[in-house]
C-alpha positions as CSV (number, residue, x, y, z in Angstrom):
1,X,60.3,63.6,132.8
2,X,58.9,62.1,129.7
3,X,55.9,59.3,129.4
4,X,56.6,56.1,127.1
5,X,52.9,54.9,126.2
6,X,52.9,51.6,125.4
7,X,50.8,50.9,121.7
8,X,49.8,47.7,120.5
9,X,51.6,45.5,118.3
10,X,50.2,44.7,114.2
11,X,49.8,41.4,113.1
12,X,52.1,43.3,110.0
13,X,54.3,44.6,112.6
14,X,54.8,41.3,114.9
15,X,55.2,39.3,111.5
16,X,58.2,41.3,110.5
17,X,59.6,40.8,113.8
18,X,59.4,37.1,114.0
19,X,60.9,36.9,110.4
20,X,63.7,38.8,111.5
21,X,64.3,37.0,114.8
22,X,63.9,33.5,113.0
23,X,66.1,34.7,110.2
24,X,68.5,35.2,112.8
25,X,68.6,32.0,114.7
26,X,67.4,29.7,112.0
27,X,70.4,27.2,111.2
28,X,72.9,28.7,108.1
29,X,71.6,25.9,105.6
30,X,68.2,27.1,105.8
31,X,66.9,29.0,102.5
32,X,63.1,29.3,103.6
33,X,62.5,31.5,105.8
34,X,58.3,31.9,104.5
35,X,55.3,31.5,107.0
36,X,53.2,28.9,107.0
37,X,50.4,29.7,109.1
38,X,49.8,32.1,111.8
39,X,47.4,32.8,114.8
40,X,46.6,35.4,117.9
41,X,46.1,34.4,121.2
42,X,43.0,36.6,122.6
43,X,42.4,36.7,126.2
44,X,39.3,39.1,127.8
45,X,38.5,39.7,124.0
46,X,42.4,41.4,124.2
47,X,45.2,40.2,121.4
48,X,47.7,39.3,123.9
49,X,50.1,37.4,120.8
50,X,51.2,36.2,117.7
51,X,52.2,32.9,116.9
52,X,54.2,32.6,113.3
53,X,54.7,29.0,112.4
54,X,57.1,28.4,109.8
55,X,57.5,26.5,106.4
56,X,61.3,25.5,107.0
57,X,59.9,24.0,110.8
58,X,60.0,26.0,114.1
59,X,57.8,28.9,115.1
60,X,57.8,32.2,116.8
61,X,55.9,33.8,119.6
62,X,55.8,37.4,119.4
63,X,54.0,39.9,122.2
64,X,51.1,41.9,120.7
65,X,51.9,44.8,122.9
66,X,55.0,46.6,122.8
67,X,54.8,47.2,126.9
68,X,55.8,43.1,126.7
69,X,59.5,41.7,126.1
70,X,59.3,41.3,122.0
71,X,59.7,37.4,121.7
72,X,57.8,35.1,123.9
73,X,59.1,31.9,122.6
74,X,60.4,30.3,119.2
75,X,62.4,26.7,117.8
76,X,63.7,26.5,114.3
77,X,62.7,23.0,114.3
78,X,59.9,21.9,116.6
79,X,56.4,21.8,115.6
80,X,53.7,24.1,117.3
81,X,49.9,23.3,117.2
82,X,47.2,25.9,117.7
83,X,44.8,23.2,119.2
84,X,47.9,21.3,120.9
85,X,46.7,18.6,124.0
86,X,50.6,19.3,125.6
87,X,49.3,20.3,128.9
88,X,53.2,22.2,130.6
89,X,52.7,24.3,127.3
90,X,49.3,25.5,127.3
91,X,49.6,26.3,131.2
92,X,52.8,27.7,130.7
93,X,51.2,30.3,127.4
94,X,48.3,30.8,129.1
95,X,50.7,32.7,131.9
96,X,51.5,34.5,129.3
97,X,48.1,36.0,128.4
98,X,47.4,36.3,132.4
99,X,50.7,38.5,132.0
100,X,50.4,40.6,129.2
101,X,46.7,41.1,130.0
102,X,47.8,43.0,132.9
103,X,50.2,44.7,131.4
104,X,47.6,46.2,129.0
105,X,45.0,47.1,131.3
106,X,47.3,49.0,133.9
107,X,49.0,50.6,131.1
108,X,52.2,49.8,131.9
109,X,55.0,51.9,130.4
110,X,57.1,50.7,127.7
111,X,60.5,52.0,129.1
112,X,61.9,49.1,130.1
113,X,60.6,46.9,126.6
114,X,61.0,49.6,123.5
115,X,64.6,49.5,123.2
116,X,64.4,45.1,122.6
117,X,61.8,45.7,119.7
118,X,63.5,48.2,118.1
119,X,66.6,46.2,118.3
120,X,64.8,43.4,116.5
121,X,62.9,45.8,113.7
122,X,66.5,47.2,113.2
123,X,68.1,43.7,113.1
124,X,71.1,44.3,115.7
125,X,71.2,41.0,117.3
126,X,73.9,40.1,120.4
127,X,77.0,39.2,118.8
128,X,79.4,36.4,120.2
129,X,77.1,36.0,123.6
130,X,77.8,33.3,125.4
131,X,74.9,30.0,124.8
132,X,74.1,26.6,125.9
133,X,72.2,24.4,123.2
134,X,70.1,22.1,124.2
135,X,71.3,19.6,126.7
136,X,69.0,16.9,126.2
137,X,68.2,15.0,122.9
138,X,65.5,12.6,124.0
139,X,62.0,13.6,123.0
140,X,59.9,11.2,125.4
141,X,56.4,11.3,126.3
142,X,53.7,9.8,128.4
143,X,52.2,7.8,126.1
144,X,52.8,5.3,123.2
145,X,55.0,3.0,124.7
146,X,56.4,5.1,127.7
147,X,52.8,4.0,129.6
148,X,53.5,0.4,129.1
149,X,53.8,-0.5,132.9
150,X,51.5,2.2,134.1
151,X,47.9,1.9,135.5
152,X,46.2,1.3,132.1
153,X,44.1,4.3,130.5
154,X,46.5,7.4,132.8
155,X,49.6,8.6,131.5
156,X,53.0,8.2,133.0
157,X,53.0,12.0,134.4
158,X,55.0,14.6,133.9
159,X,57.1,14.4,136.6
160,X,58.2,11.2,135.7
161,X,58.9,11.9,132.1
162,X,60.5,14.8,132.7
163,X,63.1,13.6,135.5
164,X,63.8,10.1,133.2
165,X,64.4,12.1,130.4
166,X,67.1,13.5,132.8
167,X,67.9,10.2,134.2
168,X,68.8,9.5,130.1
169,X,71.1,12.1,129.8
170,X,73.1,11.1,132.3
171,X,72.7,7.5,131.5
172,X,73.4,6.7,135.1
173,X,72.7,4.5,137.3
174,X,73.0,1.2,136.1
175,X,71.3,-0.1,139.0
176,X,69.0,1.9,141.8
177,X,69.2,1.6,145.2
178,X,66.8,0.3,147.3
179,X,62.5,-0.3,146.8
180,X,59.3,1.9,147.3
181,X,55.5,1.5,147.0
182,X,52.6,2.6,147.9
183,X,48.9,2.3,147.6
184,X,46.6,4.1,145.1
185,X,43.0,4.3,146.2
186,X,41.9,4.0,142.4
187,X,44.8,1.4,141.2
188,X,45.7,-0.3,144.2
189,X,49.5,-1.0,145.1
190,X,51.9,0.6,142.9
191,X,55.6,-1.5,143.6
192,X,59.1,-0.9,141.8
193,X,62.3,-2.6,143.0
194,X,64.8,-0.1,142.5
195,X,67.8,-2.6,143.0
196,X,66.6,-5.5,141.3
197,X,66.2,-4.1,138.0
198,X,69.5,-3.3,135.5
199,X,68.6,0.6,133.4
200,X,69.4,-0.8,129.7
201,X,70.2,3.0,128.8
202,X,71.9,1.4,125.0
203,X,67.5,0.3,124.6
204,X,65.8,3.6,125.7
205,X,66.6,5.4,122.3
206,X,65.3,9.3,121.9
207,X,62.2,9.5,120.0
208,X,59.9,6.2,120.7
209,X,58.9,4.6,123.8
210,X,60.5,1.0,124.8
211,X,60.5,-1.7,127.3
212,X,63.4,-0.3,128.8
213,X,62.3,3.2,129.3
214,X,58.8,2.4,130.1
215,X,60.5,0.6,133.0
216,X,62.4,3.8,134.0
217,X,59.0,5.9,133.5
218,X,57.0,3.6,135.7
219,X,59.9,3.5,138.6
220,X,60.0,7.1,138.8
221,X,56.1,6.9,138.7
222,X,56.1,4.9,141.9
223,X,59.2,7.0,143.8
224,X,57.4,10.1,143.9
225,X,53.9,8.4,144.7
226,X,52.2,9.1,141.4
227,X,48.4,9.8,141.7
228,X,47.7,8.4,138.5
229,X,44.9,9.5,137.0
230,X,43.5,9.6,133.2
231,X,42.5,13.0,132.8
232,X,46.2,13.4,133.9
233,X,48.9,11.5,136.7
234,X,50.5,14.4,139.0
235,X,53.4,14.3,141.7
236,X,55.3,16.7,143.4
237,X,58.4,17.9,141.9
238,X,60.2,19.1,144.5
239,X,60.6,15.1,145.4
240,X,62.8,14.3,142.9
241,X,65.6,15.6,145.5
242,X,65.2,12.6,147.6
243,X,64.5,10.2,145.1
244,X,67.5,10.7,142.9
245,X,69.8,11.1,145.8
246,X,68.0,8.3,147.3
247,X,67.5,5.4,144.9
248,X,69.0,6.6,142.1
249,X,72.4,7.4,143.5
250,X,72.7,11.1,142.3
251,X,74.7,13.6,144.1
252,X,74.0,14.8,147.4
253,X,73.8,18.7,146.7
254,X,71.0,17.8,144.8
255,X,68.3,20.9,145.6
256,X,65.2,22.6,144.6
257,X,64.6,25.9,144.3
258,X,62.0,28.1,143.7
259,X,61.7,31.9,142.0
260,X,59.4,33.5,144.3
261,X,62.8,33.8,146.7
262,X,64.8,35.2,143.7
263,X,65.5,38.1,141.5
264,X,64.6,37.8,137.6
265,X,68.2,37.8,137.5
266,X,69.4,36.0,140.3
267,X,66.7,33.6,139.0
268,X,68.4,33.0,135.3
269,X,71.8,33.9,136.6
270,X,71.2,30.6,139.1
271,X,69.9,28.8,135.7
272,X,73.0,29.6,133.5
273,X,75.0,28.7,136.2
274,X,73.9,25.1,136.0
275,X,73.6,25.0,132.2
276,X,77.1,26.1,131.4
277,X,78.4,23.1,133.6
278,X,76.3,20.5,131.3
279,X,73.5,20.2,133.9
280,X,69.9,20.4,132.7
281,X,67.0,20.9,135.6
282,X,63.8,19.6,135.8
283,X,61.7,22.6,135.5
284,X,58.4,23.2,137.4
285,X,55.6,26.0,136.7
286,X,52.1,26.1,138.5
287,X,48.8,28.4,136.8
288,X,45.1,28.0,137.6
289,X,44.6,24.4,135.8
290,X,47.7,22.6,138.0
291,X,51.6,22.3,138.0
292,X,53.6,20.6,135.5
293,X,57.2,19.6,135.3
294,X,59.3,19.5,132.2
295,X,63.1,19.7,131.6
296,X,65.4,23.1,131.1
297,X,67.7,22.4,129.3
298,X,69.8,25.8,127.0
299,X,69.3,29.0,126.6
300,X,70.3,31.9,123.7
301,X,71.8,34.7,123.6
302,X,68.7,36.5,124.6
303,X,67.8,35.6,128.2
304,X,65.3,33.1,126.5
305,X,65.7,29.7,128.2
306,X,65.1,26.5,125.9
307,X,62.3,24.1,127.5
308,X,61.5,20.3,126.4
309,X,58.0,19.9,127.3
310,X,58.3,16.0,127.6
311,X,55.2,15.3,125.0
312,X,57.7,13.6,122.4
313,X,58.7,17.2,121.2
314,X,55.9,19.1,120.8
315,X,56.5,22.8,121.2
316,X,59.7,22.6,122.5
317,X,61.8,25.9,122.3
318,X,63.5,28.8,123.8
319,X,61.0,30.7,126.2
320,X,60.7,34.2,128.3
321,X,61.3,33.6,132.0
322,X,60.4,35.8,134.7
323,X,58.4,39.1,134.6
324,X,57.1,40.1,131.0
325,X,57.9,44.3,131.7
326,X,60.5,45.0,134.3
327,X,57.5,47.5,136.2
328,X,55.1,44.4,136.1
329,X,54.2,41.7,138.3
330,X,55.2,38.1,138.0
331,X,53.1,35.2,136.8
332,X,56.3,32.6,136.9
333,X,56.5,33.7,140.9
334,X,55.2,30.2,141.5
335,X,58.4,28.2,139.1
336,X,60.9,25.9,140.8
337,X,63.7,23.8,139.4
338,X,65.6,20.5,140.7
339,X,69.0,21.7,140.4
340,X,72.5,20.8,140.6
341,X,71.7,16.9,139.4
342,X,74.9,15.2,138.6
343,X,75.9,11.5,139.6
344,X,77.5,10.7,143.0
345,X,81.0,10.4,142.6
346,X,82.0,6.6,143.1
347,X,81.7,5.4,147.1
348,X,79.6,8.3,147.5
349,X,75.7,7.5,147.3
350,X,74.6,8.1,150.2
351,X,71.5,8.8,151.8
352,X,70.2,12.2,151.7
353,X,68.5,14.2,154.6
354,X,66.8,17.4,154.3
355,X,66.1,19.4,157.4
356,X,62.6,20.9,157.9
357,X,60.7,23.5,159.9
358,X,58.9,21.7,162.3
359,X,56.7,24.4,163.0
360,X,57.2,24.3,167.0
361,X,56.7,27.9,168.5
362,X,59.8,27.8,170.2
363,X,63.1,27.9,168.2
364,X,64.8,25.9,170.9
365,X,62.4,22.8,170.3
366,X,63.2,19.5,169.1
367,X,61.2,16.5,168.3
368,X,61.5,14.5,171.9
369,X,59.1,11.7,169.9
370,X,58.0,10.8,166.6
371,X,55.8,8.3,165.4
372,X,55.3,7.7,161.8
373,X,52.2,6.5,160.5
374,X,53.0,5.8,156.5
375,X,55.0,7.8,154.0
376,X,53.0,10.9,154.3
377,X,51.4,11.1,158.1
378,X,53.8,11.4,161.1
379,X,53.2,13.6,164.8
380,X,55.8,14.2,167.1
381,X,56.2,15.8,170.4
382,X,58.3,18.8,171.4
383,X,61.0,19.1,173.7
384,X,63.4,22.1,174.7
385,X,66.9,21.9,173.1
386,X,67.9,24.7,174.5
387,X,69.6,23.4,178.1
388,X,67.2,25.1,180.4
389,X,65.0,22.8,181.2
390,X,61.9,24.4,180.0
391,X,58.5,22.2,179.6
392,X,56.7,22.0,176.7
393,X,53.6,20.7,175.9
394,X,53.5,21.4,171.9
395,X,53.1,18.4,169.2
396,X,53.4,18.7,165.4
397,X,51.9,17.1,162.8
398,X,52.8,16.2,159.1
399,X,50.3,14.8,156.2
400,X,52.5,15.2,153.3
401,X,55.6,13.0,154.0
402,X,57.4,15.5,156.2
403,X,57.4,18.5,153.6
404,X,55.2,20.5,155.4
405,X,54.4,20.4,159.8
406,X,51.9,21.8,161.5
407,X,52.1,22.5,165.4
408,X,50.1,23.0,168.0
409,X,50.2,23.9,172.1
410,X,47.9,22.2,174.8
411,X,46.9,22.8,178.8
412,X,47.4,19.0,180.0
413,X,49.9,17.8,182.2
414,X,53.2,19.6,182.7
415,X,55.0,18.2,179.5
416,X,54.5,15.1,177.2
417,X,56.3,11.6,177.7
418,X,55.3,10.4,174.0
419,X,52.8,10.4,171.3
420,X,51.1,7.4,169.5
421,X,49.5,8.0,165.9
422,X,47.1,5.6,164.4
423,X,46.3,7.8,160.9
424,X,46.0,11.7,160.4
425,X,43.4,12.3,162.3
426,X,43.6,10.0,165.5
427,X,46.7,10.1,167.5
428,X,47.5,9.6,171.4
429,X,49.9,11.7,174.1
430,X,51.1,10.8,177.0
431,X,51.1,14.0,179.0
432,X,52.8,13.5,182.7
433,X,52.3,16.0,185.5
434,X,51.4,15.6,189.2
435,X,49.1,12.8,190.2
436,X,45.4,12.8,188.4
437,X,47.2,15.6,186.4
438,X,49.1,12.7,184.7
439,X,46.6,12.0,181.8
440,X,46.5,10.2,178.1
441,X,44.7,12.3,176.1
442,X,43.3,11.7,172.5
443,X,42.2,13.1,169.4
444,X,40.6,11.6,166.9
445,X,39.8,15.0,164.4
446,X,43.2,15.7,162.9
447,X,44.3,17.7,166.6
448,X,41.5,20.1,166.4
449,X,39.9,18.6,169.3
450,X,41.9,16.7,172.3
451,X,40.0,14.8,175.2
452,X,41.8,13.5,178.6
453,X,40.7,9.4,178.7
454,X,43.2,8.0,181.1
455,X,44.6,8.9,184.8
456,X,47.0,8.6,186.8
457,X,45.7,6.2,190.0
458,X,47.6,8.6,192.9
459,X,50.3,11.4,193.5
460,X,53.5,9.4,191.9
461,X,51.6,8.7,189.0
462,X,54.1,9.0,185.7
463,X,52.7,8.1,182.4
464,X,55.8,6.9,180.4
465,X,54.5,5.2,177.1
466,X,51.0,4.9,174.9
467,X,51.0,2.5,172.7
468,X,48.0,1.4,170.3
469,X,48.3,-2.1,168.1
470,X,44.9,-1.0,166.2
471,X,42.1,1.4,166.3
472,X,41.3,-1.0,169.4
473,X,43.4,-2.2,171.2
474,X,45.9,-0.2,173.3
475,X,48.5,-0.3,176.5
476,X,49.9,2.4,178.6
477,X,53.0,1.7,181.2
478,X,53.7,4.2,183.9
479,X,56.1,4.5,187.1
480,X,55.2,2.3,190.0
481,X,52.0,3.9,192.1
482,X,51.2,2.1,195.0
483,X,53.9,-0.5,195.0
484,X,53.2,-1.6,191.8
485,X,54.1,-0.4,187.9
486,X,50.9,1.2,186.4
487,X,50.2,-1.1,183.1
488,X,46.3,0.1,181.5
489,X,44.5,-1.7,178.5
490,X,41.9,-0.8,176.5
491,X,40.1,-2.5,173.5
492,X,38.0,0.2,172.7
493,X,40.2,2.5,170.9
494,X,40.3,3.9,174.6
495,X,37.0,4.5,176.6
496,X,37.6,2.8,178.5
497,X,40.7,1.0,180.3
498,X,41.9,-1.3,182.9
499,X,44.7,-1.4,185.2
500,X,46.8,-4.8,185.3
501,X,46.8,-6.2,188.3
502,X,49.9,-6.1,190.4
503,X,49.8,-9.8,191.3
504,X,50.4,-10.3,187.0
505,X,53.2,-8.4,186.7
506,X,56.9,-8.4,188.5
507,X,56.9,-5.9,191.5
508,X,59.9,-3.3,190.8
509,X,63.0,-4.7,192.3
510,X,64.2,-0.9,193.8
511,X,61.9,1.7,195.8
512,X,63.6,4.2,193.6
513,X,63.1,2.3,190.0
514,X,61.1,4.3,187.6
515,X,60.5,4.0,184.0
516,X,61.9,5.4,181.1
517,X,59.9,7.8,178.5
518,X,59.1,5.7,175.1
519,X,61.7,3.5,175.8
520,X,59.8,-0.3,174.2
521,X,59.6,-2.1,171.3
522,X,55.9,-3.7,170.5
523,X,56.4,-6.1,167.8
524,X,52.8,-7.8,166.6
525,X,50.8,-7.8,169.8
526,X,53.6,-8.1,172.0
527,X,55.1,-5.3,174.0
């Protein structure tokens, strides 16, 4: 069996290669093919690259180990700055030198990587390969016009650049569907009226920021719930599913997907796939300084996928995806992509669902009750699904708008009628079992802690709904015990409470009548 060292790559050596590789993709009109300047990337005092910037525009990354896939990125036309502020593209290179530093210090072989650089040395490039160029012509940013409507001093983020930037390319919708806001603790409430406003998509034009496309920025902005911010504004991108398919009217197979559950070439197969039908992504990668979302939009011949960063064109290009050396780990493991983004065919907008794990221990469990808080809080209370009666006393709990639930089991009562929620951390259950084991319990640390503060008066004691108008003020209605319905109140967020006399209320008009689990309305203070 023989034993490929890996060596390191000259600065001589990597030049010739990033000549060669330019020379091959560089347009047919272009004469120049000189360097302008050039600089390595060191990480833990280890050359980890070469970048060759070029006279005729465009640059090329080249690996300074030959253990690493030759060509790390190039353009034949955008600029490249050693000192460059674009923040998608200096996380995304410094995954690079995470990579290749690893590579280097566990000596990975050069098996798998040899054969690419010797290809390029040689000049034998891929003939008549298939290639998608670059989707997407607009080269927005987050500033300098794009920020107009924005909380002064942040930047639109790059979640909203990147997904209007799509919105553009499809020039769709005319109008949204629809409104959404929310309340930033710095900046206060952050509104857009989705179908109020008319997208003027003739006035957003591709390199310079406009009243019209500052208008799409913002309304993105607000739809994912931008935490604006001016060091930087950040979102989740894995939103954009339900707020294109929402209030923008995209298709419903809208999804996102992320490259930790793929192969490296399930991964770009799954990326090709969408490319060669006209459909850019919006891209997403994650390192040690924060995430960052920018659009995907070609790729070459050479399994290099072409990136616009959304920072009005700055080091755009064609980069490596995936693992660096085949026998190597993966620093993109933590990349997702919004995918399959087209509009809704006409009559088709509709609203789109996504199911979620709710985390119950059970498989058979359902939600039996929810209560939502705001757009991110909600708890819920389990049921069994599965036709066999079972009891459960399990509730789940979401702080992130639903993306995400966390469950847990409790020793009260013999199941639960309901749950109340007042924020994340305070919520109420309803928990019904025999007599005093009929109880309203509370928690007021997030579910960590749960304390009985209510029960039952006697044996037919049924605790139906809890139900709190404020941190204060709360009622609980519960089968007839003793003649009479059980109606408490407390106005001390629940210390204490007091039962409603009988002679107040209407006596039930049946021995047999009964309540019915969280079956009220309460509208201000009125039940």
């Amino acid at each position: 069996m023989s034993i490929l060292i890996a060596s390191p790559i000259s600065k001589e050596t990597a030049k010739q290669v990033a000549i060669n590789y330019y020379t091959n993709y560089a347009p047919a009109k272009t004469a120049d093919f000189s360097i302008k300047q050039s600089f390595a990337s060191v990480e833990k005092g280890l050359t980890t690259y070469y970048t060759f910037v070029f006279n005729a525009g465009g640059f090329v990354m080249v690996a300074a180990d030959d253990a690493v896939t030759p060509i790390l990125g190039y353009s034949t036309t955008s600029e490249f700055h050693q000192d460059s502020d674009n923040p998608a593209a200096k996380e995304w290179f410094a995954s690079y030198n995470e990579q290749i530093t690893q590579i280097i210090e566990e000596k990975i072989s050069n098996s798998s990587t040899l054969p690419a650089w010797n290809k390029i040395l040689s000049n034998d490039f891929p003939k008549n390969t298939k290639a998608v160029e670059p989707l997407v012509q607009s080269l927005w940013g987050q500033s300098g016009g794009w920020d107009e409507y924005v909380p002064a001093g942040t930047p639109v983020g790059c979640v909203a650049t990147a997904a209007a930037m799509l919105m553009k390319y499809h020039e769709y919708p005319t109008t949204g569907v629809g409104w959404h806001e929310y309340t930033h603790p710095t900046y206060g409430v952050q509104s857009a009226n989705f179908f109020e406003t008319t997208y003027d998509w003739a006035n957003m034009p591709n390199t310079y920021g406009t009243d019209a496309s500052a208008i799409l920025s913002y309304h993105l902005g607000v739809a994912v719930n931008m935490n604006y911010a001016p060091g930087g504004s950040g979102a989740q991108t894995r939103d954009l599913t339900f707020v294109l398919a929402n209030y923008f009217k995209y298709d419903q197979n809208i999804n996102f997907a992320e490259l930790a559950n793929y192969t490296d070439t399930e991964w770009k197969n799954l990326l090709k796939g969408e490319l060669d039908a006209s459909r850019p992504m919006v891209y997403s990668g994650s390192g040690s300084a924060g995430g960052h979302a920018f659009i995907c939009d070609g790729y070459n011949d050479s399994d290099l996928f072409h990136f616009n960063w959304g920072w009005s064109g700055s080091e755009n290009g064609y980069f490596a995806i995936g693992s660096l050396n085949t026998n190597s780990g993966d620093f993109n493991a933590t990349n997702g992509v919004v995918y399959n983004v087209t509009p809704a065919a006409a009559g088709q907008e509709k609203m789109l669902w996504t199911s979620k794990f709710t985390d119950f221990p059970n498989a058979s469990t359902y939600p039996g009750y929810i209560d939502a808080v705001d757009q991110n809080v909600a708890w819920a209370t389990g049921r069994d699904g599965s036709g066999g009666g079972a009891d459960y006393k399990v509730y789940t709990r979401t702080k992130d708008g639903g993306a995400t639930w966390e469950s847990k089991s409790l020793s009260y009562g013999t199941a639960f009628s309901m749950i109340c929620g007042l924020d994340a951390n305070t919520a109420y259950i309803a928990a019904y079992g025999t007599g005093t084991g009929n109880k309203i319990i509370r928690t007021t640390n997030g579910g960590i802690d749960w304390e009985p503060i209510l029960s039952g008066a006697g044996a037919s004691s049924f605790f139906n709904v809890v139900h709190f108008f404020n941190e204060n003020d709360g009622f609980v209605q519960g089968d007839p015990e003793g003649g009479e319905y059980e109606l408490y109140t407390t106005t001390d967020g629940g210390d204490t409470w007091e039962r409603v006399d009988g002679a107040d209320i209407p006596n039930p008009e049946d021995a047999s009548e009964y309540g019915i689990v969280g079956y009220y309305d309460a509208v201000g203070d009125n039940i």
